[in-house]
C-alpha positions as a Markdown table, in Angstrom:
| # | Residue | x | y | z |
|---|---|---|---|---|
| 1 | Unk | -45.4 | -74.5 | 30.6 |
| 2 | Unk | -48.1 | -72.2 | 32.7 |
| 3 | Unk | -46.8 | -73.1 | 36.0 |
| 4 | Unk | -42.9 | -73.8 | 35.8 |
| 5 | Unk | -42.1 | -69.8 | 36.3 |
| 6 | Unk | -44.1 | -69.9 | 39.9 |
| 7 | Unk | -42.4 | -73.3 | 40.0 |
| 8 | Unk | -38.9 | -71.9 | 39.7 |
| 9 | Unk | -39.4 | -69.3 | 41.7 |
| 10 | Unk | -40.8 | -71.0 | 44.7 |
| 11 | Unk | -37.5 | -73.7 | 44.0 |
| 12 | Unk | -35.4 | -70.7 | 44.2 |
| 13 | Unk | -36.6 | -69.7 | 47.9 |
| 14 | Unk | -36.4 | -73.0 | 49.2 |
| 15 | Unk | -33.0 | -73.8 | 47.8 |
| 16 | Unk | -32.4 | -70.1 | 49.7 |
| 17 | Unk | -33.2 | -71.7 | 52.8 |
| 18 | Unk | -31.4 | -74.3 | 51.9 |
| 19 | Unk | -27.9 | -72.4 | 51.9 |
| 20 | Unk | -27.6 | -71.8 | 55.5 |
| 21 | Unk | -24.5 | -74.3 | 56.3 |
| 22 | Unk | -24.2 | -76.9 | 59.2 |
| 23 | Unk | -22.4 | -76.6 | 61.4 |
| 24 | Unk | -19.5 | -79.2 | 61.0 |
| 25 | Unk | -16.0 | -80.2 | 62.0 |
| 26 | Unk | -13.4 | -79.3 | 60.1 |
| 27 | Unk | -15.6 | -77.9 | 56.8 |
| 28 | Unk | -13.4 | -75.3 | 55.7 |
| 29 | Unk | -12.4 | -74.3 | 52.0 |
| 30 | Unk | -9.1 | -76.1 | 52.3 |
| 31 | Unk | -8.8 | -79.1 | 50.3 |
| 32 | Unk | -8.0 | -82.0 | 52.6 |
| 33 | Unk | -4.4 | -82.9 | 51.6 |
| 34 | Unk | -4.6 | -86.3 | 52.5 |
| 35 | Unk | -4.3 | -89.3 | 49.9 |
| 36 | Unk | -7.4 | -90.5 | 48.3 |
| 37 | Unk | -8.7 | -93.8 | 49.0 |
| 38 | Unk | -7.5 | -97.0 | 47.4 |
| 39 | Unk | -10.6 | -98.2 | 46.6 |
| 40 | Unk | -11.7 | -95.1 | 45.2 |
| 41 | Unk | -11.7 | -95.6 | 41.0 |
| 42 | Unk | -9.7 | -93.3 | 39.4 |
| 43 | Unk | -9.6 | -89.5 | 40.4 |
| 44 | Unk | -11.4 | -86.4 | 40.0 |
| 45 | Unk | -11.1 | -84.8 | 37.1 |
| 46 | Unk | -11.6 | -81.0 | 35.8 |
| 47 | Unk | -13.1 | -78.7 | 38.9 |
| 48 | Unk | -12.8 | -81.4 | 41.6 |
| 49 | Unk | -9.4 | -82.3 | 41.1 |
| 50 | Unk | -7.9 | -82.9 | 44.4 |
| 51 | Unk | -10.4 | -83.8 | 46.4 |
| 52 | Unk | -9.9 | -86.6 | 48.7 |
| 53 | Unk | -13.2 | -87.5 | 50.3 |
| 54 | Unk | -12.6 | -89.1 | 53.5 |
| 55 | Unk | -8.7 | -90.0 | 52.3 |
| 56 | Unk | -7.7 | -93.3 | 53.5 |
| 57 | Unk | -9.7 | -93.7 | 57.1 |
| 58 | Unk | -10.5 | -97.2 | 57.7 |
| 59 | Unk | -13.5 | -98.3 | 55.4 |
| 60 | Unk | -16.6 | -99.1 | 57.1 |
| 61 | Unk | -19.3 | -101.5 | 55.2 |
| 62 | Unk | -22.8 | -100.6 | 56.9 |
| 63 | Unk | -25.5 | -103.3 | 56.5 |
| 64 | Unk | -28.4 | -101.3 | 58.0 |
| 65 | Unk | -29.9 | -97.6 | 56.6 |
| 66 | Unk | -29.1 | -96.9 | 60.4 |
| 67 | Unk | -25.6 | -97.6 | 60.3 |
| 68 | Unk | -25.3 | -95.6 | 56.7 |
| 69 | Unk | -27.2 | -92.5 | 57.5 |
| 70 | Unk | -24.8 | -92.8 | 61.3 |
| 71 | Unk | -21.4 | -92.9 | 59.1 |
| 72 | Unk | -22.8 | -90.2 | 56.5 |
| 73 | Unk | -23.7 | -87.9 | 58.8 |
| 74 | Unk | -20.7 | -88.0 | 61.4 |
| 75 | Unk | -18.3 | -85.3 | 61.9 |
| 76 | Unk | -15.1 | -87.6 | 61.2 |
| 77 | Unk | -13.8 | -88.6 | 58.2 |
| 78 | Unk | -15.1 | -92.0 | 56.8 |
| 79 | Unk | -14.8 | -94.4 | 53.8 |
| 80 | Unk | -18.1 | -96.0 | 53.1 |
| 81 | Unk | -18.4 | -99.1 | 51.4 |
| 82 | Unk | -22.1 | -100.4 | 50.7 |
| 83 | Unk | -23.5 | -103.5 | 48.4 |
| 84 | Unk | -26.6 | -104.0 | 47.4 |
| 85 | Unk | -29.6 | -102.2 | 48.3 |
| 86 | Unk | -30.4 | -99.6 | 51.3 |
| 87 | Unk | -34.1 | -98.9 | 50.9 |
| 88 | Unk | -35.6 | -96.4 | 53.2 |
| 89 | Unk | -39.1 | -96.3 | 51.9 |
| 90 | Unk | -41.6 | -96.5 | 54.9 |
| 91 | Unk | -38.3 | -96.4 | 57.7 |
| 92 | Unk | -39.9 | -92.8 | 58.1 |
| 93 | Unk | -43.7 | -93.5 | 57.9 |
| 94 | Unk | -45.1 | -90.5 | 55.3 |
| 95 | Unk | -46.3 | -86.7 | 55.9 |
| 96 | Unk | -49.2 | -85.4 | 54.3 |
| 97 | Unk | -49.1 | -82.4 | 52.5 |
| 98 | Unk | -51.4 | -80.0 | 50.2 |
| 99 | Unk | -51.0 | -80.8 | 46.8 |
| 100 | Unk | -52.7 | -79.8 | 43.1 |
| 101 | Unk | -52.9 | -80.4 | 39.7 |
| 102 | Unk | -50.6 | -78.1 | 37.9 |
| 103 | Unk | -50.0 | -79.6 | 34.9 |
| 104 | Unk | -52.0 | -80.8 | 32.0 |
| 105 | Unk | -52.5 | -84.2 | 33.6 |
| 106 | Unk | -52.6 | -86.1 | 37.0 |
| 107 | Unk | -50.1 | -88.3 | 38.6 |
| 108 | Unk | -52.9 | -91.3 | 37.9 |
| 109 | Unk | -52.8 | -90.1 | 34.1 |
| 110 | Unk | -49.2 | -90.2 | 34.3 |
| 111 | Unk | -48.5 | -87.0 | 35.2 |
| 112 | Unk | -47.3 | -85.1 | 38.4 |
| 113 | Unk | -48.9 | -83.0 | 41.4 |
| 114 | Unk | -47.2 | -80.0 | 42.5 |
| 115 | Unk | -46.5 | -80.1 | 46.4 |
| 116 | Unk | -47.9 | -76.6 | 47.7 |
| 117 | Unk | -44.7 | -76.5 | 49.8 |
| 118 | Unk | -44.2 | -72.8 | 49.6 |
| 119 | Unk | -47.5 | -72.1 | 47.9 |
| 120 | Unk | -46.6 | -72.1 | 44.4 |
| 121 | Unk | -50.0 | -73.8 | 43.9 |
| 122 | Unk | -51.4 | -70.1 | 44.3 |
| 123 | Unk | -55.2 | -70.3 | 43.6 |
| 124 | Unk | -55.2 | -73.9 | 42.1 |
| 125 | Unk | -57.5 | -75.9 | 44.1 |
| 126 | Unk | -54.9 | -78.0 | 46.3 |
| 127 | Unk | -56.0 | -81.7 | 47.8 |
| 128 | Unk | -54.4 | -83.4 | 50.4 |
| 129 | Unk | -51.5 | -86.5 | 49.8 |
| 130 | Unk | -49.4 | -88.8 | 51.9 |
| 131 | Unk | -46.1 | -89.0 | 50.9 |
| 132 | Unk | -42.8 | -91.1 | 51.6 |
| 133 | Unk | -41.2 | -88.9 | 54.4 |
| 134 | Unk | -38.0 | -90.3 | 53.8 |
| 135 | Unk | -37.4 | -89.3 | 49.9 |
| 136 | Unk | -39.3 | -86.2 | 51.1 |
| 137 | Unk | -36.3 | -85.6 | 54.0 |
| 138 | Unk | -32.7 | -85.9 | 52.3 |
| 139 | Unk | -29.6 | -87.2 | 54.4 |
| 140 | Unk | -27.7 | -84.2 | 55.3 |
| 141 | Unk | -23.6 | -85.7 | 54.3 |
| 142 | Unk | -20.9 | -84.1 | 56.3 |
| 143 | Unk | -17.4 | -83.3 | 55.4 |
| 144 | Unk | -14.8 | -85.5 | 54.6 |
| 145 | Unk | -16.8 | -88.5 | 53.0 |
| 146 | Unk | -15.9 | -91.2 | 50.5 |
| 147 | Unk | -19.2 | -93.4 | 49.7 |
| 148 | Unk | -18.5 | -96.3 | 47.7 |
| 149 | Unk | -21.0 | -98.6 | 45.8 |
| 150 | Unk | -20.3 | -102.2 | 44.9 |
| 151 | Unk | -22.2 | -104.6 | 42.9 |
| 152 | Unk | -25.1 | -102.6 | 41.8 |
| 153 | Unk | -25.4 | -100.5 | 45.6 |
| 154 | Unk | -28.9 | -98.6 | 45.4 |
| 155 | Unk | -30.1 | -95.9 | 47.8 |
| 156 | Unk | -33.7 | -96.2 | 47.5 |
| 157 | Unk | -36.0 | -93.7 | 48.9 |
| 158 | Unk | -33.6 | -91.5 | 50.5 |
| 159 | Unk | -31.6 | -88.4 | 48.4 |
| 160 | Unk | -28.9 | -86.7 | 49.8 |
| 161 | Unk | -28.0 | -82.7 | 50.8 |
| 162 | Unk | -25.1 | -81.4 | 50.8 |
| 163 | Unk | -24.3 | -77.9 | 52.3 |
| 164 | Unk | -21.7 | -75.7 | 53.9 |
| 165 | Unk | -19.5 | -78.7 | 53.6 |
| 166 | Unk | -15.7 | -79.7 | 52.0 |
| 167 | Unk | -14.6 | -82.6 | 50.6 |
| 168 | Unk | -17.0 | -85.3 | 49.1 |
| 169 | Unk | -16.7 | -88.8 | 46.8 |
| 170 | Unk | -19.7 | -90.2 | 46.1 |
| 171 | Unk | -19.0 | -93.1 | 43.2 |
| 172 | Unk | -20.8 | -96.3 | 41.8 |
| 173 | Unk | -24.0 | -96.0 | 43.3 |
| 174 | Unk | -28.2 | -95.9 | 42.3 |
| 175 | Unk | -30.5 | -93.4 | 43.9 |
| 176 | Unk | -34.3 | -94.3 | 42.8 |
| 177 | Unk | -38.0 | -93.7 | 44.4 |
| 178 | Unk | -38.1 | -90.1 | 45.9 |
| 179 | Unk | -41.6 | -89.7 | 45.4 |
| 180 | Unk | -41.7 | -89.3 | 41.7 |
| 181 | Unk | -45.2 | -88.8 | 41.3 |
| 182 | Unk | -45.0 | -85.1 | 43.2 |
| 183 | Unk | -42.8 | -82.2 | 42.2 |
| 184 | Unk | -41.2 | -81.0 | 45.6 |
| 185 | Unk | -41.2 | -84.9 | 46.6 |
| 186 | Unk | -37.6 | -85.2 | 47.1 |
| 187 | Unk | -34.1 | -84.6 | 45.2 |
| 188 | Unk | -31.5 | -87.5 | 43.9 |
| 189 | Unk | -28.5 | -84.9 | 45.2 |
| 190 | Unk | -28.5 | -81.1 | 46.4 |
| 191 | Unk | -25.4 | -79.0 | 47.0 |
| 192 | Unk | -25.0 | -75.9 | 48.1 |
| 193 | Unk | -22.1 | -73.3 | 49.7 |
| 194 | Unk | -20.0 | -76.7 | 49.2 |
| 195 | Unk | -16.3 | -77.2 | 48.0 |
| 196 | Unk | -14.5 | -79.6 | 46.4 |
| 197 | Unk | -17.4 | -82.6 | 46.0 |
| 198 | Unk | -17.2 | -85.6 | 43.0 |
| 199 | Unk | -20.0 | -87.4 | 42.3 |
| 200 | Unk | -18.5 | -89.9 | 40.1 |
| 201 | Unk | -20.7 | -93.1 | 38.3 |
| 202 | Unk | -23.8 | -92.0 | 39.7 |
| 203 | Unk | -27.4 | -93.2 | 38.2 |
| 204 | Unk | -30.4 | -90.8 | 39.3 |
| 205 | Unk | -34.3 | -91.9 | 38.8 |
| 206 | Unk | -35.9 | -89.4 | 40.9 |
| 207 | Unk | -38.1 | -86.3 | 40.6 |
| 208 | Unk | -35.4 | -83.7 | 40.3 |
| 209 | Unk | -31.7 | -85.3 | 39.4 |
| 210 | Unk | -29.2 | -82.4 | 40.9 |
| 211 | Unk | -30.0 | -79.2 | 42.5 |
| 212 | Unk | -27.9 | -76.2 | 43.9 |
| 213 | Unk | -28.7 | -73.6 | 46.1 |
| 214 | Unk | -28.2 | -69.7 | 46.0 |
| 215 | Unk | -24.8 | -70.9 | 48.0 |
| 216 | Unk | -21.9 | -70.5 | 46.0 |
| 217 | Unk | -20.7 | -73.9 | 45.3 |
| 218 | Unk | -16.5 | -75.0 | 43.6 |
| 219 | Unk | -14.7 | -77.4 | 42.7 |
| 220 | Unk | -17.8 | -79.5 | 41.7 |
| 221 | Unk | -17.2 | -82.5 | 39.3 |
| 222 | Unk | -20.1 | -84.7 | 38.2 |
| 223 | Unk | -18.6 | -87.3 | 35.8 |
| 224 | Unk | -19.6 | -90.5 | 34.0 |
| 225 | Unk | -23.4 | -90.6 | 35.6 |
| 226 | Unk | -26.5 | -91.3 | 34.3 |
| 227 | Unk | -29.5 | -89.3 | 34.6 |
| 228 | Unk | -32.3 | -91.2 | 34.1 |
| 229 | Unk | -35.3 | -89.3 | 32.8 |
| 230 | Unk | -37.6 | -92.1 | 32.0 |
| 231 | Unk | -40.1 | -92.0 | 34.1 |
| 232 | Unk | -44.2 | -93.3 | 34.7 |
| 233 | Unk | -44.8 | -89.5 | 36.2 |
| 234 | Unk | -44.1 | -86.7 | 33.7 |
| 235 | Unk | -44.8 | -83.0 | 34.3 |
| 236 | Unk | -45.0 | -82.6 | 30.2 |
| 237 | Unk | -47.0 | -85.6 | 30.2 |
| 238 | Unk | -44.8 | -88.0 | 28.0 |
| 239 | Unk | -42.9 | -90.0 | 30.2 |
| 240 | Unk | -39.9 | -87.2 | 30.1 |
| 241 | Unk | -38.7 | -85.9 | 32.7 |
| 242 | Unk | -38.4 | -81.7 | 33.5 |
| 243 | Unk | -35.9 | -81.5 | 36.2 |
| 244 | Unk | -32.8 | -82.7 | 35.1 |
| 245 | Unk | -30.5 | -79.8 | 36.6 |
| 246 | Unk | -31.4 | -77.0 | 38.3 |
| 247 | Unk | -28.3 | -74.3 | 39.0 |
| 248 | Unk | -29.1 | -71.6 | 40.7 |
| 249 | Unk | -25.5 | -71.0 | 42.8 |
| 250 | Unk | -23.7 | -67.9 | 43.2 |
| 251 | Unk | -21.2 | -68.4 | 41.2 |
| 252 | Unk | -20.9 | -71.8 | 40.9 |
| 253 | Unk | -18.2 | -73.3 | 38.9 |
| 254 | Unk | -19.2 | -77.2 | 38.3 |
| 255 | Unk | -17.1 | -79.8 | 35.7 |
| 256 | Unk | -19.8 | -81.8 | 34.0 |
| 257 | Unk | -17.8 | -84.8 | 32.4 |
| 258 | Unk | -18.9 | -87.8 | 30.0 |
| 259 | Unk | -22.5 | -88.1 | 31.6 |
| 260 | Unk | -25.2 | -89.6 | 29.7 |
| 261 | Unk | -28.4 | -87.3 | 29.9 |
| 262 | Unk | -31.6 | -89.2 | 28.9 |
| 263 | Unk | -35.5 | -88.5 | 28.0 |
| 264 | Unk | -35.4 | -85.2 | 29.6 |
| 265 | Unk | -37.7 | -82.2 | 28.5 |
| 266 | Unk | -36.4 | -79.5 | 30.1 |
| 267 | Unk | -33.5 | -78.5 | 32.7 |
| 268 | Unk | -30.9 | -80.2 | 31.0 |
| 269 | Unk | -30.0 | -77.8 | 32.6 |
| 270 | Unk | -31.3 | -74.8 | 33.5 |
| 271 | Unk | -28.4 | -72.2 | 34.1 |
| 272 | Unk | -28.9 | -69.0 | 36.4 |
| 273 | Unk | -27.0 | -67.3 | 39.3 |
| 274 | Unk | -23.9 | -66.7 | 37.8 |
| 275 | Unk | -23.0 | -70.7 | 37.6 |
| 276 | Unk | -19.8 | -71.3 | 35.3 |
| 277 | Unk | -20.6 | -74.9 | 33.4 |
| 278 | Unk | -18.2 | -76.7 | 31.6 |
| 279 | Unk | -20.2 | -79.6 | 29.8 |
| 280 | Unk | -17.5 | -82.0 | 28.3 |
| 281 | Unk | -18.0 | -85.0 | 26.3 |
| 282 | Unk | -21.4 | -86.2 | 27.3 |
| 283 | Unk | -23.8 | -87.1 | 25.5 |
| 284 | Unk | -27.7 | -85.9 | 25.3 |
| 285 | Unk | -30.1 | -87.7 | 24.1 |
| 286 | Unk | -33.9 | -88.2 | 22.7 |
| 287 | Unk | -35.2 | -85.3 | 24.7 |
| 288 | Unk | -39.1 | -83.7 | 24.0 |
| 289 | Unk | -38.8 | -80.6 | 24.7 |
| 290 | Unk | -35.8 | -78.2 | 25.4 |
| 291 | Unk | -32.5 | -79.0 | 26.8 |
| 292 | Unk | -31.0 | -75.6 | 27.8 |
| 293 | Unk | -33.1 | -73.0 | 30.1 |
| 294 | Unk | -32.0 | -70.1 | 32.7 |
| 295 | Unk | -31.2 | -66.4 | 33.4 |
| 296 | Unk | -29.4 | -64.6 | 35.9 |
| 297 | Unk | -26.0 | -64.4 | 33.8 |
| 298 | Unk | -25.7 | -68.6 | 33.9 |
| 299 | Unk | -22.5 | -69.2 | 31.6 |
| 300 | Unk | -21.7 | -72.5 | 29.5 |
| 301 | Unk | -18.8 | -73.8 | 27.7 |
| 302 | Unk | -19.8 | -76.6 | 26.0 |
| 303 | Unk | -17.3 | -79.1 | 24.0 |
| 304 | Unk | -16.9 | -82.2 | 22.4 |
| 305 | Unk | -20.4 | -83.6 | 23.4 |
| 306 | Unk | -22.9 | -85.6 | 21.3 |
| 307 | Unk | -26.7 | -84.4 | 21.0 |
| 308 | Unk | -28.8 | -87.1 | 19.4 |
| 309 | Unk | -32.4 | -86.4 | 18.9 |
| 310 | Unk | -32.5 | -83.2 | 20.7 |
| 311 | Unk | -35.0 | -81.0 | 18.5 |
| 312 | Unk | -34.8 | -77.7 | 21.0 |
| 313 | Unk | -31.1 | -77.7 | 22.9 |
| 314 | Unk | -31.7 | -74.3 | 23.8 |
| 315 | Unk | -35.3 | -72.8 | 24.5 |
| 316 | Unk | -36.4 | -68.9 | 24.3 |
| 317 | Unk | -35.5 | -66.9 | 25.8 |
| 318 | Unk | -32.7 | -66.6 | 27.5 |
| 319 | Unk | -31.9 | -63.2 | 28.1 |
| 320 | Unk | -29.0 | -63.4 | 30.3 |
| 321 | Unk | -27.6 | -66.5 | 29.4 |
| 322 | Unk | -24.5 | -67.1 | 28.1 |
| 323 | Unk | -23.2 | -69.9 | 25.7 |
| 324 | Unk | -20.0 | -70.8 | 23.9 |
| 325 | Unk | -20.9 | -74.1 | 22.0 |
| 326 | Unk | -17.3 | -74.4 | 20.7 |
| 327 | Unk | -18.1 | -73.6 | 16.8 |
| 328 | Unk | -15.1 | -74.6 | 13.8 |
| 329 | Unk | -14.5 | -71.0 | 13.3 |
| 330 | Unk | -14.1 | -70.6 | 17.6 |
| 331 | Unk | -12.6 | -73.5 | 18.7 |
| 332 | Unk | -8.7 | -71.7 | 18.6 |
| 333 | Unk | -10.3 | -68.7 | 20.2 |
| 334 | Unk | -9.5 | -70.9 | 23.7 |
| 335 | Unk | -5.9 | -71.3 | 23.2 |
| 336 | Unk | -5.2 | -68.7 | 25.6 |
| 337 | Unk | -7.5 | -69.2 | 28.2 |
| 338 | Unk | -7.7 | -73.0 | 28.7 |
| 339 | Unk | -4.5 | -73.8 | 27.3 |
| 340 | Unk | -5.7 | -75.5 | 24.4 |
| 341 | Unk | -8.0 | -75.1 | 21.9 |
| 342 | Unk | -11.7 | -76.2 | 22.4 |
| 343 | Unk | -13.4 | -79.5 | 21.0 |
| 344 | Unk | -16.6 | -78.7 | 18.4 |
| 345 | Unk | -19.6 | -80.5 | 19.4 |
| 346 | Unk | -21.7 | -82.9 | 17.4 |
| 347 | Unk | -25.8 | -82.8 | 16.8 |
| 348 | Unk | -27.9 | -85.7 | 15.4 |
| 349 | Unk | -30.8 | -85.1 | 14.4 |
| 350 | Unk | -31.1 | -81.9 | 16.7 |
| 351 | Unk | -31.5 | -78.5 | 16.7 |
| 352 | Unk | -29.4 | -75.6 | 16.3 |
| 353 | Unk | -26.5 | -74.8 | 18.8 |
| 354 | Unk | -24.1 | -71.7 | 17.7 |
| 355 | Unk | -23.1 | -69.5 | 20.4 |
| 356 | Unk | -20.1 | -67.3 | 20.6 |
| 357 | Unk | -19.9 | -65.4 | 24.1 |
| 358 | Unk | -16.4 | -65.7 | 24.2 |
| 359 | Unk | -16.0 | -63.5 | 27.2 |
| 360 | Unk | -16.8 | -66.0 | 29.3 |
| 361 | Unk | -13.3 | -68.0 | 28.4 |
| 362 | Unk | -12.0 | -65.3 | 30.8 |
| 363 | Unk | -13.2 | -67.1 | 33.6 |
| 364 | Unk | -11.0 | -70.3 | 32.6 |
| 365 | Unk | -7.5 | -68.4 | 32.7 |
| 366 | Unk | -4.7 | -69.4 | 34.8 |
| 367 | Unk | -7.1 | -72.2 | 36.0 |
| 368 | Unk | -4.9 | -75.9 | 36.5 |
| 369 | Unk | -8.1 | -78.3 | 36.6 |
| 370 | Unk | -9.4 | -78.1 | 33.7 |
| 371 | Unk | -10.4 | -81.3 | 32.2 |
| 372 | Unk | -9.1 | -82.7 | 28.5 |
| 373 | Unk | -11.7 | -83.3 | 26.2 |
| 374 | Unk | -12.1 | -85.9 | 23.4 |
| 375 | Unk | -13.7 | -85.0 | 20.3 |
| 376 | Unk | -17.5 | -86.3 | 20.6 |
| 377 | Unk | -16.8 | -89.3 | 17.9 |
| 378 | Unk | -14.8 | -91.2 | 19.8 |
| 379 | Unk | -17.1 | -90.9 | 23.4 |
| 380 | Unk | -20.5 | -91.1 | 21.8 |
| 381 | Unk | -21.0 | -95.2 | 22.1 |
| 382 | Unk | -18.6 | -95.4 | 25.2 |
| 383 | Unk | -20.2 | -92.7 | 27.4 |
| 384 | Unk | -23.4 | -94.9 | 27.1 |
| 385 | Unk | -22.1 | -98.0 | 27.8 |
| 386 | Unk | -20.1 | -96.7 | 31.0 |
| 387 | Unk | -22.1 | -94.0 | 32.6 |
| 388 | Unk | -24.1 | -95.1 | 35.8 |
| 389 | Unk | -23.3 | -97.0 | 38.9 |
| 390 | Unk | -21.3 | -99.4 | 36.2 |
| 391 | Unk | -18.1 | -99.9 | 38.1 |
């Protein structure tokens, strides 16, 4: 589309700015040996393995947004239990801030307004809009957190940041309303320069799902979620969303595990800055435009995942990109670097997907956590059925 490159590029200077760490206690690269909390479902898998979160501190159940954004943002370790629904729409009144009409239609036509945070309106006529300031201002989490949802817990309004910090579980919760008419309006979750972070049965209706910064982030894991892409504001004008994943981290190396990516048309995701992506067993569906964008050497390894009505998985070009999509004739070709041979993918009703950069299988050797993968047959009902804050 006309605008996504000055788009992009003005993303890519924010989520610079965005890299500087805070300052926090005890945010090193060591993985916290301590247990993991009982009432933590399961464990991470693939990248994340090991991490702990805020191990087995007391829990603590806020019933305020006060009390939440007070334990999330403390420099002790804490296990966070929340219920129901948090919404922080209006707690922080709303900011105005120069917008315009980049896209082929309007937020009142269904459409989306591009904030002019960091002038990527350039000449475009801009206007002036009031905004939610809370969805526009994330909750900065601090190291050595465990944040638990039960029975359907929702964030709403409110999207969380995540950087120069160690040591994060975020599982079985709903993150909605960041402004979704306006493209800057606010982000569902943004890492970056972190370590060891799971976000595990996650569902994400916002403007843009996951972003991370220039700051080199490992030892991510982002399994069994569901990103939403459904939505009333559309930058391609069709109720699809564009900005599913944005990865733009020096490299990066993120396990993305039995998610269910929905109605997207574009970003799904978009790999650059050297980011290593190992997509296992999700599925990808109904999208309207492309799935796969990026430059600046982005690497996949993709395996044993379902695309169901995906005409373009990969959109042109992609000069630096590189793919391994886990073909018949390749799929022994990882025997020596992951330890076991690689799972083919599966495509209904989609377009093509054969890439072969096997170079990048280097990067997987002598590695411990790497996940197991299932061919896509047997995950392609289940993964719908269980993604999301479904615990």
């Amino acid at each position: 589309m006309k605008y996504f490159q000055a788009v992009t590029l003005a993303m890519l200077a924010l989520l610079t700015h965005c890299s500087i760490a805070v300052p926090t206690e005890g945010a090193s690269a060591i993985k916290d040996k301590r247990a993991i909390s009982p009432l933590v479902s399961g464990t991470p898998p693939g990248f994340a393995s090991g991490t702990t979160g805020g191990g087995t501190a007391t829990p603590v159940y806020p019933s305020t947004i006060a009390q939440l954004k007070t334990y999330l943002t403390s420099t002790s370790p804490q296990v966070i239990v929340i219920s129901g629904t948090y919404d922080f729409g209006g707690s922080e009144g709303t900011v105005t801030k120069a917008a315009c009409n980049a896209y082929s239609c309007a937020p009142a036509a269904g459409g989306q307004a591009l904030l002019n945070t960091l002038g990527g309106c350039g000449t475009t006529a801009t206007y002036n809009v009031n905004i939610d300031a809370a969805a526009f201002n994330p909750l900065w989490i601090q190291s050595q957190k465990t944040l638990i949802g039960k029975n359907g817990a929702t964030i709403k309004g409110k999207g969380f940041r995540l950087s120069g910090v160690t040591n994060i579980i975020i599982q079985n919760i709903a993150i909605t309303n960041l402004n979704p008419a306006y493209v800057w309006g606010g982000d569902a979750f943004a890492l970056t320069g972190t370590t060891n972070v799971w976000i595990d049965h996650t569902s994400s209706l916002g403007r843009q799902h996951y972003s991370f910064g220039t700051g080199s982030s490992s030892g991510i894991t982002i399994s069994n979620s569901f990103i939403n892409g459904k939505t009333s504001y559309s930058a391609t004008c069709d109720q699809h969303t564009y900005w599913g994943l944005e990865l733009v981290g020096s490299n990066d190396q993120i396990t993305f595990y039995k998610n269910y990516v929905y109605y997207t048309s574009g970003r799904a995701p978009a790999l650059s800055g050297n980011t290593l992506f190992h997509a296992v067993n999700n599925v990808f569906s109904s999208a309207s435009g492309h799935m796969i964008e990026g430059t600046d050497n982005g690497m996949g390894v993709y395996e044993g995942n379902y695309f169901v009505n995906c005409p373009v998985i990969v959109g042109t070009p992609l000069p630096n990109v590189r793919l391994f999509t886990s073909l018949a004739a390749d799929v022994s070709k990882c025997g020596s670097y992951l330890g076991r041979n690689c799972v083919s993918n599966s495509l209904s009703n989609s377009g093509a997907f054969s890439f072969s950069n096997t170079d990048i299988l280097t990067l997987f050797q002598g590695k411990t956590n790497i996940v197991a993968a299932a061919s896509a047959s047997s995950i392609q009902s289940s993964v719908v059925t269980t993604a999301g804050n479904t615990l």
